[in-house]
C-alpha positions in Angstrom: -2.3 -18.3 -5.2 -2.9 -21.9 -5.6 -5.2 -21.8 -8.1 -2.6 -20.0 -10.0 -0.1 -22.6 -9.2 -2.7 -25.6 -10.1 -3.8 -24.0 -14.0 -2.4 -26.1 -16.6 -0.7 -23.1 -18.3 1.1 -22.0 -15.7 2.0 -25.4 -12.9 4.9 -26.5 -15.1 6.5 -23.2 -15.5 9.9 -22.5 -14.0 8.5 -19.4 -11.8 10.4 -17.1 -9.6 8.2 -15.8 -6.6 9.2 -12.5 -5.0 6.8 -12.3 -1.3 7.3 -9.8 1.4 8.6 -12.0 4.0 5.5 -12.0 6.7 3.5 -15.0 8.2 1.0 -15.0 6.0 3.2 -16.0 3.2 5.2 -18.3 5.1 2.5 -20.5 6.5 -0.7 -20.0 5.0 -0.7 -21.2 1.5 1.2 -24.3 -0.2 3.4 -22.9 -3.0 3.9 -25.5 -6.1 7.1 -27.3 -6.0 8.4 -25.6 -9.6 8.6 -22.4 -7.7 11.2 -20.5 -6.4 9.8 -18.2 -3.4 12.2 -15.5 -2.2 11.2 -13.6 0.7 11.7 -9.8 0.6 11.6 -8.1 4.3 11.0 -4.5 4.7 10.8 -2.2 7.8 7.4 -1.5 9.4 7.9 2.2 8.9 6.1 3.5 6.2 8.4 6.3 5.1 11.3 3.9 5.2 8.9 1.4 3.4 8.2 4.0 0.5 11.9 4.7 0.3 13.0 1.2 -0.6 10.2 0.3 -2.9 11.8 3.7 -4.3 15.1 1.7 -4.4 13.3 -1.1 -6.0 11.2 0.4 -8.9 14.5 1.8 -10.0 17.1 -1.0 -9.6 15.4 -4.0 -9.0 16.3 -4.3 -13.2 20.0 -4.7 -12.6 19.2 -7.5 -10.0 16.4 -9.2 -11.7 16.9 -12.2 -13.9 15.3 -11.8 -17.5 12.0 -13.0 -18.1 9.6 -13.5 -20.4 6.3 -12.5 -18.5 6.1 -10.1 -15.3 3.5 -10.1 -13.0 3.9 -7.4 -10.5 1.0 -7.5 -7.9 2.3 -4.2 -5.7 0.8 -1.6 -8.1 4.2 0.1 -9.2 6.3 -1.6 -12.8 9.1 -1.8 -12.8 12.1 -0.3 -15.4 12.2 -3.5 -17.4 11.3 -4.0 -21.3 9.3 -7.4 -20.9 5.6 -8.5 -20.4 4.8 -6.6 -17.7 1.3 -6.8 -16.5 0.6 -4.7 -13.5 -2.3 -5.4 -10.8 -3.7 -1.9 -9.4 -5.3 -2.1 -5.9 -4.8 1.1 -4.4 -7.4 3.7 -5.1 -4.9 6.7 -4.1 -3.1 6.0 -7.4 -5.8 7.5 -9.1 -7.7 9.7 -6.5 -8.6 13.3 -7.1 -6.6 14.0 -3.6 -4.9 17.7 -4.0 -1.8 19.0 -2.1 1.6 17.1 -0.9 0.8 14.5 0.9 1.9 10.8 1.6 -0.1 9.8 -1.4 1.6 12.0 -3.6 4.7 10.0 -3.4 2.9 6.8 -4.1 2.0 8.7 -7.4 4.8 10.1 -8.4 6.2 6.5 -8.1 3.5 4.9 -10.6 4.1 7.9 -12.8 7.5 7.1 -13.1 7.4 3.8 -14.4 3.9 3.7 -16.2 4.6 3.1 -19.2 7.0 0.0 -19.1 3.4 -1.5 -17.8 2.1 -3.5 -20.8 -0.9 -4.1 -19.4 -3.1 -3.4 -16.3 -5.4 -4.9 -14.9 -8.0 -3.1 -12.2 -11.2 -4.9 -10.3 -13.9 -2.6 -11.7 -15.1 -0.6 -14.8 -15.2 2.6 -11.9 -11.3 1.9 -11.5 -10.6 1.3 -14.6 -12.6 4.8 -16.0 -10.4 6.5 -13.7 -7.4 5.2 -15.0 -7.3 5.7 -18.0 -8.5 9.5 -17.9 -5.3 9.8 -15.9 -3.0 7.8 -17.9 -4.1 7.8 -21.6 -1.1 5.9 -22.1 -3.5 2.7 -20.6 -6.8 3.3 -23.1 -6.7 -0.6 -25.0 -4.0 -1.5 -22.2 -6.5 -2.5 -19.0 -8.5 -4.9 -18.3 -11.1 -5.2 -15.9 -11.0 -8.1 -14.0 -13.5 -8.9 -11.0 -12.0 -10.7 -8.2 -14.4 -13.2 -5.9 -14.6 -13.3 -2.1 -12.4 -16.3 -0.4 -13.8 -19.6 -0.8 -14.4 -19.3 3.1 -17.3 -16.6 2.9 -20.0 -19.0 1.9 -22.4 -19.5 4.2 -22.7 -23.2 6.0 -25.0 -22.5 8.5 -28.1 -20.0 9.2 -27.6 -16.4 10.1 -30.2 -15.5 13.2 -30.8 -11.8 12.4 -31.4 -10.3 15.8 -34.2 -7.5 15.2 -34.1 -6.0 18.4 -30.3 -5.3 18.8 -28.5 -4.2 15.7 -24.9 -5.3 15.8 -23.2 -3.5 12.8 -20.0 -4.6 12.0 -17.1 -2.9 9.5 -13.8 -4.8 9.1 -11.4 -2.4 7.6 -7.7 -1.4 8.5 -7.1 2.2 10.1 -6.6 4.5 7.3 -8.3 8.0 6.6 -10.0 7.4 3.6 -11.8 4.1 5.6 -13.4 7.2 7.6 -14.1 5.5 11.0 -14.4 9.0 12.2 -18.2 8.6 10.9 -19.0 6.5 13.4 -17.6 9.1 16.3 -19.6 11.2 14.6 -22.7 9.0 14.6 -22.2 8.7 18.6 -22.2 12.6 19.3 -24.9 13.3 17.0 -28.3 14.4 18.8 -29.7 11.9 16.3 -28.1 9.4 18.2 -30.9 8.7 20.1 -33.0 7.6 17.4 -30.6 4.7 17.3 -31.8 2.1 20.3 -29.9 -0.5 21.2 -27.0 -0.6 18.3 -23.5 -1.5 18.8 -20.3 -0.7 16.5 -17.5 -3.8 16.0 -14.6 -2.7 14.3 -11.8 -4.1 13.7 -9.5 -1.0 15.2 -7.4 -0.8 18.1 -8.2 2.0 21.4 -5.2 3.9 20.0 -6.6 4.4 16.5 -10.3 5.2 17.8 -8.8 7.9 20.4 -7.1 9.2 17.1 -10.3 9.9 16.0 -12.7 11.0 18.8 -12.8 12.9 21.4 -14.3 10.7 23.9 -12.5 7.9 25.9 -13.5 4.5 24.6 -14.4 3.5 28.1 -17.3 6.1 27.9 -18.3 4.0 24.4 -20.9 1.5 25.7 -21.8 0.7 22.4 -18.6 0.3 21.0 -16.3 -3.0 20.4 -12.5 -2.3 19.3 -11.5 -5.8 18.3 -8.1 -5.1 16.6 -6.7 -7.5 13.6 -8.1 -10.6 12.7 -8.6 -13.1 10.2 -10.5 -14.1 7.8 -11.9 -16.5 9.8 -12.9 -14.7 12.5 -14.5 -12.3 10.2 -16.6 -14.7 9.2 -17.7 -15.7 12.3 -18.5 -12.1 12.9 -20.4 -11.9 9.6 -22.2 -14.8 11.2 -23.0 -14.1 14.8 -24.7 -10.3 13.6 -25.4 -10.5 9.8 -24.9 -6.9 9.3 -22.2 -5.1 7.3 -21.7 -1.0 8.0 -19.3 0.0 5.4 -18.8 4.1 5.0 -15.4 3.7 2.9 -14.6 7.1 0.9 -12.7 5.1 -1.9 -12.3 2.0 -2.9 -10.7 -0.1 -5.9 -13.1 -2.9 -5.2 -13.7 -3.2 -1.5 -13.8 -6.9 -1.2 -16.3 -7.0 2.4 -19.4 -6.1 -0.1 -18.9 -9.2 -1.7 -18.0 -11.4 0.9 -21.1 -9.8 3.1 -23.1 -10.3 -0.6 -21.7 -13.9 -0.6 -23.3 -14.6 2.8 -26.3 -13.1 2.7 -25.9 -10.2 5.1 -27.8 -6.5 5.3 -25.1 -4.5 3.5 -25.5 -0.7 4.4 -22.9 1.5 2.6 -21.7 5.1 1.1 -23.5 6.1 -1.7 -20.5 6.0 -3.9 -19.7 4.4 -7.9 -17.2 1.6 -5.9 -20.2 0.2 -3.8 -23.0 0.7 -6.2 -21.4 -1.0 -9.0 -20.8 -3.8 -6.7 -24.0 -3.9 -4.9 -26.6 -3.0 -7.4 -30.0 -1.6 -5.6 -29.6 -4.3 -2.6 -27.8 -2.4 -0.3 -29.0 0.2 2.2 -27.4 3.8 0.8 -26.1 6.8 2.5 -24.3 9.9 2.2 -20.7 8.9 4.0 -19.9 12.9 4.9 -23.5 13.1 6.8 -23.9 11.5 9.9 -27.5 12.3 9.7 -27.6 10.4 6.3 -26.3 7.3 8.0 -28.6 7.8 11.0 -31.3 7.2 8.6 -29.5 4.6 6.7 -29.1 2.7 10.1 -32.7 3.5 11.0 -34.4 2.2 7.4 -31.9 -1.9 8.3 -34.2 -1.3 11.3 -38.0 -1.4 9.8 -36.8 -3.8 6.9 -35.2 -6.1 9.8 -38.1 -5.9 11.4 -40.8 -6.4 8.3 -38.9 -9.2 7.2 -37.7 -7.6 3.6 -34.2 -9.2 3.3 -31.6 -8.5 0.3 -31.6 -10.4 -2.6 -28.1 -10.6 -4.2 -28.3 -13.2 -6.6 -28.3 -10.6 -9.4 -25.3 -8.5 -7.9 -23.1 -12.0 -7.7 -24.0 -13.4 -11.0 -21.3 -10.6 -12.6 -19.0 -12.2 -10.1 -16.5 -15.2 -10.7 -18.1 -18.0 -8.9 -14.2 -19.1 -7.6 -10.6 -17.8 -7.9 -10.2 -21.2 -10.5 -12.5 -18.8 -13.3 -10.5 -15.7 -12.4 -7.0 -17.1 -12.5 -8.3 -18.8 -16.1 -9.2 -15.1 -17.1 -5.9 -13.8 -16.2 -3.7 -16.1 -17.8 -4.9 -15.5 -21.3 -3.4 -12.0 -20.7 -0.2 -14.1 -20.3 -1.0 -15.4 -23.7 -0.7 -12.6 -25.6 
């Protein structure tokens, strides 16, 4: 956000700023003095969540000043004829998912409003494929923009891989399609004991693991439930082990690759379009419906570890803005037009 509020073509604009009113927001960045920030609170439910941004999609028009340009960074337009550029993040939009679910109404709400988008913008070609075999309507409308890690993940000090403990860490939020439930899956597997001394840290509460397995997390030696933290502490994690596990079933971009790519780490991830086109032929593959896939995955970190063959992701970065001041340069000249 602030290098959007620092690029020449935008700091001088009279800008209204619409932020869902949470800490993050209201402490953590320094908003430029031409803006107006309004802060938008909405219930923690989900149902009641989807329900107002419902409300919102259909009669935030009457409420909403005129503008000239629209930036809407929640994935859903909005009923107004202006230029409207929409940033897509979640990959449910455009899943292949079937039946009525909770995702289905997250759907039916882009659907609905679609095509007062001008323009989209995604955060990879996969995305952006997807897309547009969905929505025609977006063919010569999307752009693919690729985002960069927080200036944070760059590595200041040595990473001490340790080769005779593997500490794999994931940092994702509890949703299904993260598929934690791999990793229960990993610990009942007879093929666990090909796996000495390893340890899971996710960033998942009890609760959400008991969800998920059916074991008690006190019979988990080698587990560590951390809960939510920040992006600090990520990075210290990303320090202290140096090892990424990420076994994501969809992704619009999933941001971790690059931050772990940023820092040097072993990356060992699904075999999927998101990761691949993100991590080229660096990472360590697997099949993320076969534990025994990821067994061997987990077990081939282990001889490179030990034979000294560490990634090289120079080539997978160079496709990669080197800050957020090249990106936010990119995005206004869709502004321009």
């Amino acid at each position: 956000m602030s290098s959007l509020s620092n690029n020449e073509f935008i700091k001088n604009k009279l800008i209204k700023l619409y932020l869902p009113n949470i800490e993050f927001w209201n402490k953590k960045l320094n908003f430029n003095k031409n803006w107006e920030i309004i802060y938008v609170t909405r219930p923690k439910n989900r149902f009641l969540q989807l329900f107002i941004r419902f409300i919102e999609i259909l009669f935030t028009p009457i409420i909403l000043p005129k503008c000239k340009n629209l930036i809407i960074l929640g994935d859903y337009p909005i009923r107004v004829k202006t230029n409207q550029i929409v940033l897509l993040h979640n990959p449910h939009l455009v899943s292949n998912i079937r039946g009525i679910n909770f995702f289905t109404i997250h759907r039916f709400l882009f659907k609905l409003n679609h095509k007062f988008a001008n323009h989209c913008v995604v955060q990879t070609e996969i995305m952006q494929g997807k897309l547009t075999k969905i929505y025609p309507f977006f063919i010569n409308k999307v752009t693919t923009l690729l985002m960069p890690a927080s200036n944070i993940f760059y590595n200041d000090k040595p990473i001490n891989f340790n080769k005779n403990e593997l500490n794999l860490f994931y940092p994702a939020s509890f949703y299904k399609h993260k598929n934690h439930k791999l990793i229960s899956k990993i610990f009942t597997s007879p093929n666990f004991s090909k796996l000495n001394n390893i340890s899971f840290h996710l960033t998942i509460t009890i609760k959400n693991w008991n969800k998920i397995s059916n074991f008690q997390i006190i019979e988990q030696k080698n587990l560590n439930l951390i809960g939510i933290i920040s992006d600090f502490q990520v990075k210290e994690y990303y320090q202290k082990y140096g090892l990424l596990f990420y076994p994501s079933l969809d992704e619009t971009l999933g941001l971790p690759l690059i931050e772990a790519m940023q820092m040097g780490l072993f990356i060992i991830c699904s075999n999927l379009p998101y990761a691949k086109v993100i991590c080229g032929t660096q990472a360590i593959y697997f099949d993320p419906n076969n534990v025994n896939s990821a067994i061997d995955a987990i077990s081939d970190l282990k001889f490179k570890l030990q034979n000294n063959i560490f990634p090289d992701w120079s080539c997978a970065l160079a496709k990669f803005p080197k800050n957020w001041d090249e990106y936010i340069i990119n995005f206004v000249q869709l502004l321009k037009r």
